[in-house]
C-alpha positions in Angstrom: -8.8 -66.6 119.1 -9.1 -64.8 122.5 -10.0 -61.0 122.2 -7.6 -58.4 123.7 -8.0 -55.4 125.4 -5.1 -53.3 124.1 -4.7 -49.2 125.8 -2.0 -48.4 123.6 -3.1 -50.4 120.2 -0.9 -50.9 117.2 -1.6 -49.0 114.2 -3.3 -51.0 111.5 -0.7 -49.9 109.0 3.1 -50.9 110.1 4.5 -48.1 108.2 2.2 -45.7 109.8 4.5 -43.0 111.9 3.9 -42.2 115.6 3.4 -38.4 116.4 5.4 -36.8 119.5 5.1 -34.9 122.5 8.3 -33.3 124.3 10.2 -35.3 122.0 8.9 -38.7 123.4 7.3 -40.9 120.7 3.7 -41.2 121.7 1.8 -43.4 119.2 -1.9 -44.0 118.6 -2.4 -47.1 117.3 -6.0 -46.9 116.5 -5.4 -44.9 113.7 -4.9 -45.4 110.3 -2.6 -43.4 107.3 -3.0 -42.7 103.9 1.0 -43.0 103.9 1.7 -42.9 100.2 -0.4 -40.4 98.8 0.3 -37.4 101.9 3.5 -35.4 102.2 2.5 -33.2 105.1 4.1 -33.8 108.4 2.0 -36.4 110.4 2.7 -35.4 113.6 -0.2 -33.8 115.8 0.1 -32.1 119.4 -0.4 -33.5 122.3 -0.4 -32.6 126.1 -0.3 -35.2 129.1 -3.7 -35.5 130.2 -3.2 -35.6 133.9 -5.9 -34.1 135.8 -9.5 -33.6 136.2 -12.6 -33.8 133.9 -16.0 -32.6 134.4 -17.4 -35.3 131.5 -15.4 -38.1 130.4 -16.8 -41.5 128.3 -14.3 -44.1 128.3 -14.9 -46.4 124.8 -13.5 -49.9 124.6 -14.2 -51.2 121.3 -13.0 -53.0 118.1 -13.6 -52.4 114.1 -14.1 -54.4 111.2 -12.4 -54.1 107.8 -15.8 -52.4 106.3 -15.7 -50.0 109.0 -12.2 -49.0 108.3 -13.2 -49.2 105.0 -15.6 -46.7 105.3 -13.5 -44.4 107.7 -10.8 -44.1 104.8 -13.3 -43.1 102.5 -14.7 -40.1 104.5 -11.2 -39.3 105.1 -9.8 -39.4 101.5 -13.1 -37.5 100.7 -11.8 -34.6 103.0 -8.1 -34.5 103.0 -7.5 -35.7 99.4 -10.2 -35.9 97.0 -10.0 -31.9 96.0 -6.0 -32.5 95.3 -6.8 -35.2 93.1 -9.6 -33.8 91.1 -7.8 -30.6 90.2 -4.5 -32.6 89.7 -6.9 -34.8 87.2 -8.7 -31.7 85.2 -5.0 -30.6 84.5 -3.6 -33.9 83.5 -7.0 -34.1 81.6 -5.9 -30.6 80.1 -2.4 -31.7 78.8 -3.7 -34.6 77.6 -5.8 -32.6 75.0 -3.4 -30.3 74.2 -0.6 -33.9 73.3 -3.8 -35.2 71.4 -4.0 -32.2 69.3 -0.5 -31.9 68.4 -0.4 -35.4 67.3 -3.4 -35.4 65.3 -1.2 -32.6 63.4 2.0 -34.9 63.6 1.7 -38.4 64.0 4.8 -39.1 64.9 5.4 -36.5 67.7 7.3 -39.2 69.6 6.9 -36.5 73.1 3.4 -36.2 72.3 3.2 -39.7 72.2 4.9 -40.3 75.5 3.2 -37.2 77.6 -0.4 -38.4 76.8 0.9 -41.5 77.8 2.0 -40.7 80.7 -1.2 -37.8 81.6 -3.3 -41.0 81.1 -1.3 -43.3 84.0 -0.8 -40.8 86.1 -4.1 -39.9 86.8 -4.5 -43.8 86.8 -2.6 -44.1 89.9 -3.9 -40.9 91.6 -7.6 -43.1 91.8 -6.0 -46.7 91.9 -3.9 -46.1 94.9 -6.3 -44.2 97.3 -8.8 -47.2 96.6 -5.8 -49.9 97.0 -4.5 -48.5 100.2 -8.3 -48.9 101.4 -8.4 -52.6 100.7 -5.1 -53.1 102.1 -5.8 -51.7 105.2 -9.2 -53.4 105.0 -7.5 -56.7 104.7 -5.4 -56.1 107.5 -7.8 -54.9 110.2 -10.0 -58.1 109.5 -7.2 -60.5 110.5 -6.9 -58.6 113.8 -8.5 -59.7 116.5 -7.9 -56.7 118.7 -10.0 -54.2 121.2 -9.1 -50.0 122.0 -9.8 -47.6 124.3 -10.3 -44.2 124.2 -12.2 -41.8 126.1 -13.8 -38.8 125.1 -13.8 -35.7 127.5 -15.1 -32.2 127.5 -11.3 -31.1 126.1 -10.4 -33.8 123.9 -9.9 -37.4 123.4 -7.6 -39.7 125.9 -5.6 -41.9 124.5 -3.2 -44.4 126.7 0.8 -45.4 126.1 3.0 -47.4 128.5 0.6 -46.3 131.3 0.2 -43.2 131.0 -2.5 -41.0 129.3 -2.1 -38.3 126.7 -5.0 -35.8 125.4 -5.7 -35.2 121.6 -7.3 -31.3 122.0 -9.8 -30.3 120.1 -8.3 -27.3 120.0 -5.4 -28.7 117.9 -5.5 -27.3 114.0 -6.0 -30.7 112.4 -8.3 -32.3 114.9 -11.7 -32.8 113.5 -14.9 -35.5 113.0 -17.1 -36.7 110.5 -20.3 -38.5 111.6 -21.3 -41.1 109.7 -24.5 -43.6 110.0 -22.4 -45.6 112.2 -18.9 -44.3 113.0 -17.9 -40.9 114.8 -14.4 -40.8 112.1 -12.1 -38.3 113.7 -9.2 -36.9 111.7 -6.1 -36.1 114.2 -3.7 -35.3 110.9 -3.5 -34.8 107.3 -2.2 -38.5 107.5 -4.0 -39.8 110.5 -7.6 -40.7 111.5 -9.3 -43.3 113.4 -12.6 -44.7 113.8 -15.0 -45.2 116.5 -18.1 -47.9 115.8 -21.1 -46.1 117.6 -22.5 -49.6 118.3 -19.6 -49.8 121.1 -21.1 -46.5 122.8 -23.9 -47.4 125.6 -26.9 -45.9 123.7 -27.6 -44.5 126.7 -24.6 -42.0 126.2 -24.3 -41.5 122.3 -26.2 -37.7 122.6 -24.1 -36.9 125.4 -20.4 -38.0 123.6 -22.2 -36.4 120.6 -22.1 -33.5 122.2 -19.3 -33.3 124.1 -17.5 -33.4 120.4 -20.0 -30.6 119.0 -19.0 -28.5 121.6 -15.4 -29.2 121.6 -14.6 -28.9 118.2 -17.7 -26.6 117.1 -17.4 -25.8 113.0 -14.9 -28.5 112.7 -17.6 -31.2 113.6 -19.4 -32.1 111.2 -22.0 -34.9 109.7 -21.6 -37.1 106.2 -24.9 -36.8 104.3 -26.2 -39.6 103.9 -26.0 -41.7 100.2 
């Protein structure tokens, strides 16, 4: 199947909400969500890019479902795998306390039920980070699909309908995570994409390096390795 070039790319995940600027929908299609397990608002400011920049790297690449794979992963790590853990040690809690009672009562029917219940709920706090991985996963390997974004001395460019938007570093939830092979830039509590470093002209990896370094300063930062 012929490859496309695609400015203004559709999200892998079709529930995945678009974020707004001035009240027009502006979405970034590269991205990905954790939908069901964040509640925050995914929304993120932009401003129209119009204008000149001093540096600016224009990207045009593609992902595979590993490398979206791994992107969720650093993500989840940040943005949700405190939550869980805590969430977990107090499930983990109650379900010693419902134990304990019904080693002195059998037939606490609550008791029975609660440590039931402690023991899927902190089931599904696990399962449905790693499904929503292989889901997405899936999805992105039956896409035959290539982005573009550009990275700039202010932020990253993104394109819709023509015209182009900037993602500042400056903005509360804009970060990245280096990995081996991915530069995995978080633009929400719900939203992050990916950007395979084998698409970057070697040539120009330092310098988009550390054009985000700069940029983004403390919230930059680099996965250690496994």
């Amino acid at each position: 199947m012929k490859q496309q070039t695609n400015s203004n790319p559709n999200s892998l995940d079709p529930s995945a909400q678009p974020f707004s600027e001035e009240k027009k929908e502006v979405s970034l299609p590269e991205s990905v969500t954790v939908e069901e397990y964040a509640v925050s608002e995914p929304q993120v400011d932009v401003s129209d890019s119009s204008g000149e920049y001093e540096k600016r790297i224009d990207i045009e690449y593609s992902f595979t479902g590993e490398e979206v794979a791994v992107a969720l992963k650093v993500f989840q790590k940040k943005m949700i795998f405190k939550k869980n853990l805590i969430y977990t040690v107090v499930l983990l809690f109650l379900e010693v306390l419902y134990l304990q009672a019904l080693i002195k009562d059998p037939d606490y029917f609550a008791g029975k039920l609660m440590a039931c219940l402690c023991i899927i709920v902190i089931a599904f706090l696990w399962y449905m980070p790693w499904q929503h991985i292989r889901r997405v996963a899936k999805a992105t390997d039956s896409i035959d699909q290539s982005y573009h974004i550009a990275v700039t001395e202010k932020g990253f460019i993104t394109n819709n309908n023509g015209k182009e938007y900037l993602i500042d570093y400056n903005a509360e939830k804009t970060s990245v995570v280096e990995t081996v092979d991915l530069f995995v830039v978080t633009i929400s509590k719900e939203r992050c994409f990916a950007i395979p470093k084998r698409y970057i002209d070697p040539s120009k990896l330092d310098e988009v390096r550390e054009l985000m370094k700069v940029g983004l300063k403390e919230k930059y930062q680099v996965a250690k390795e496994k």
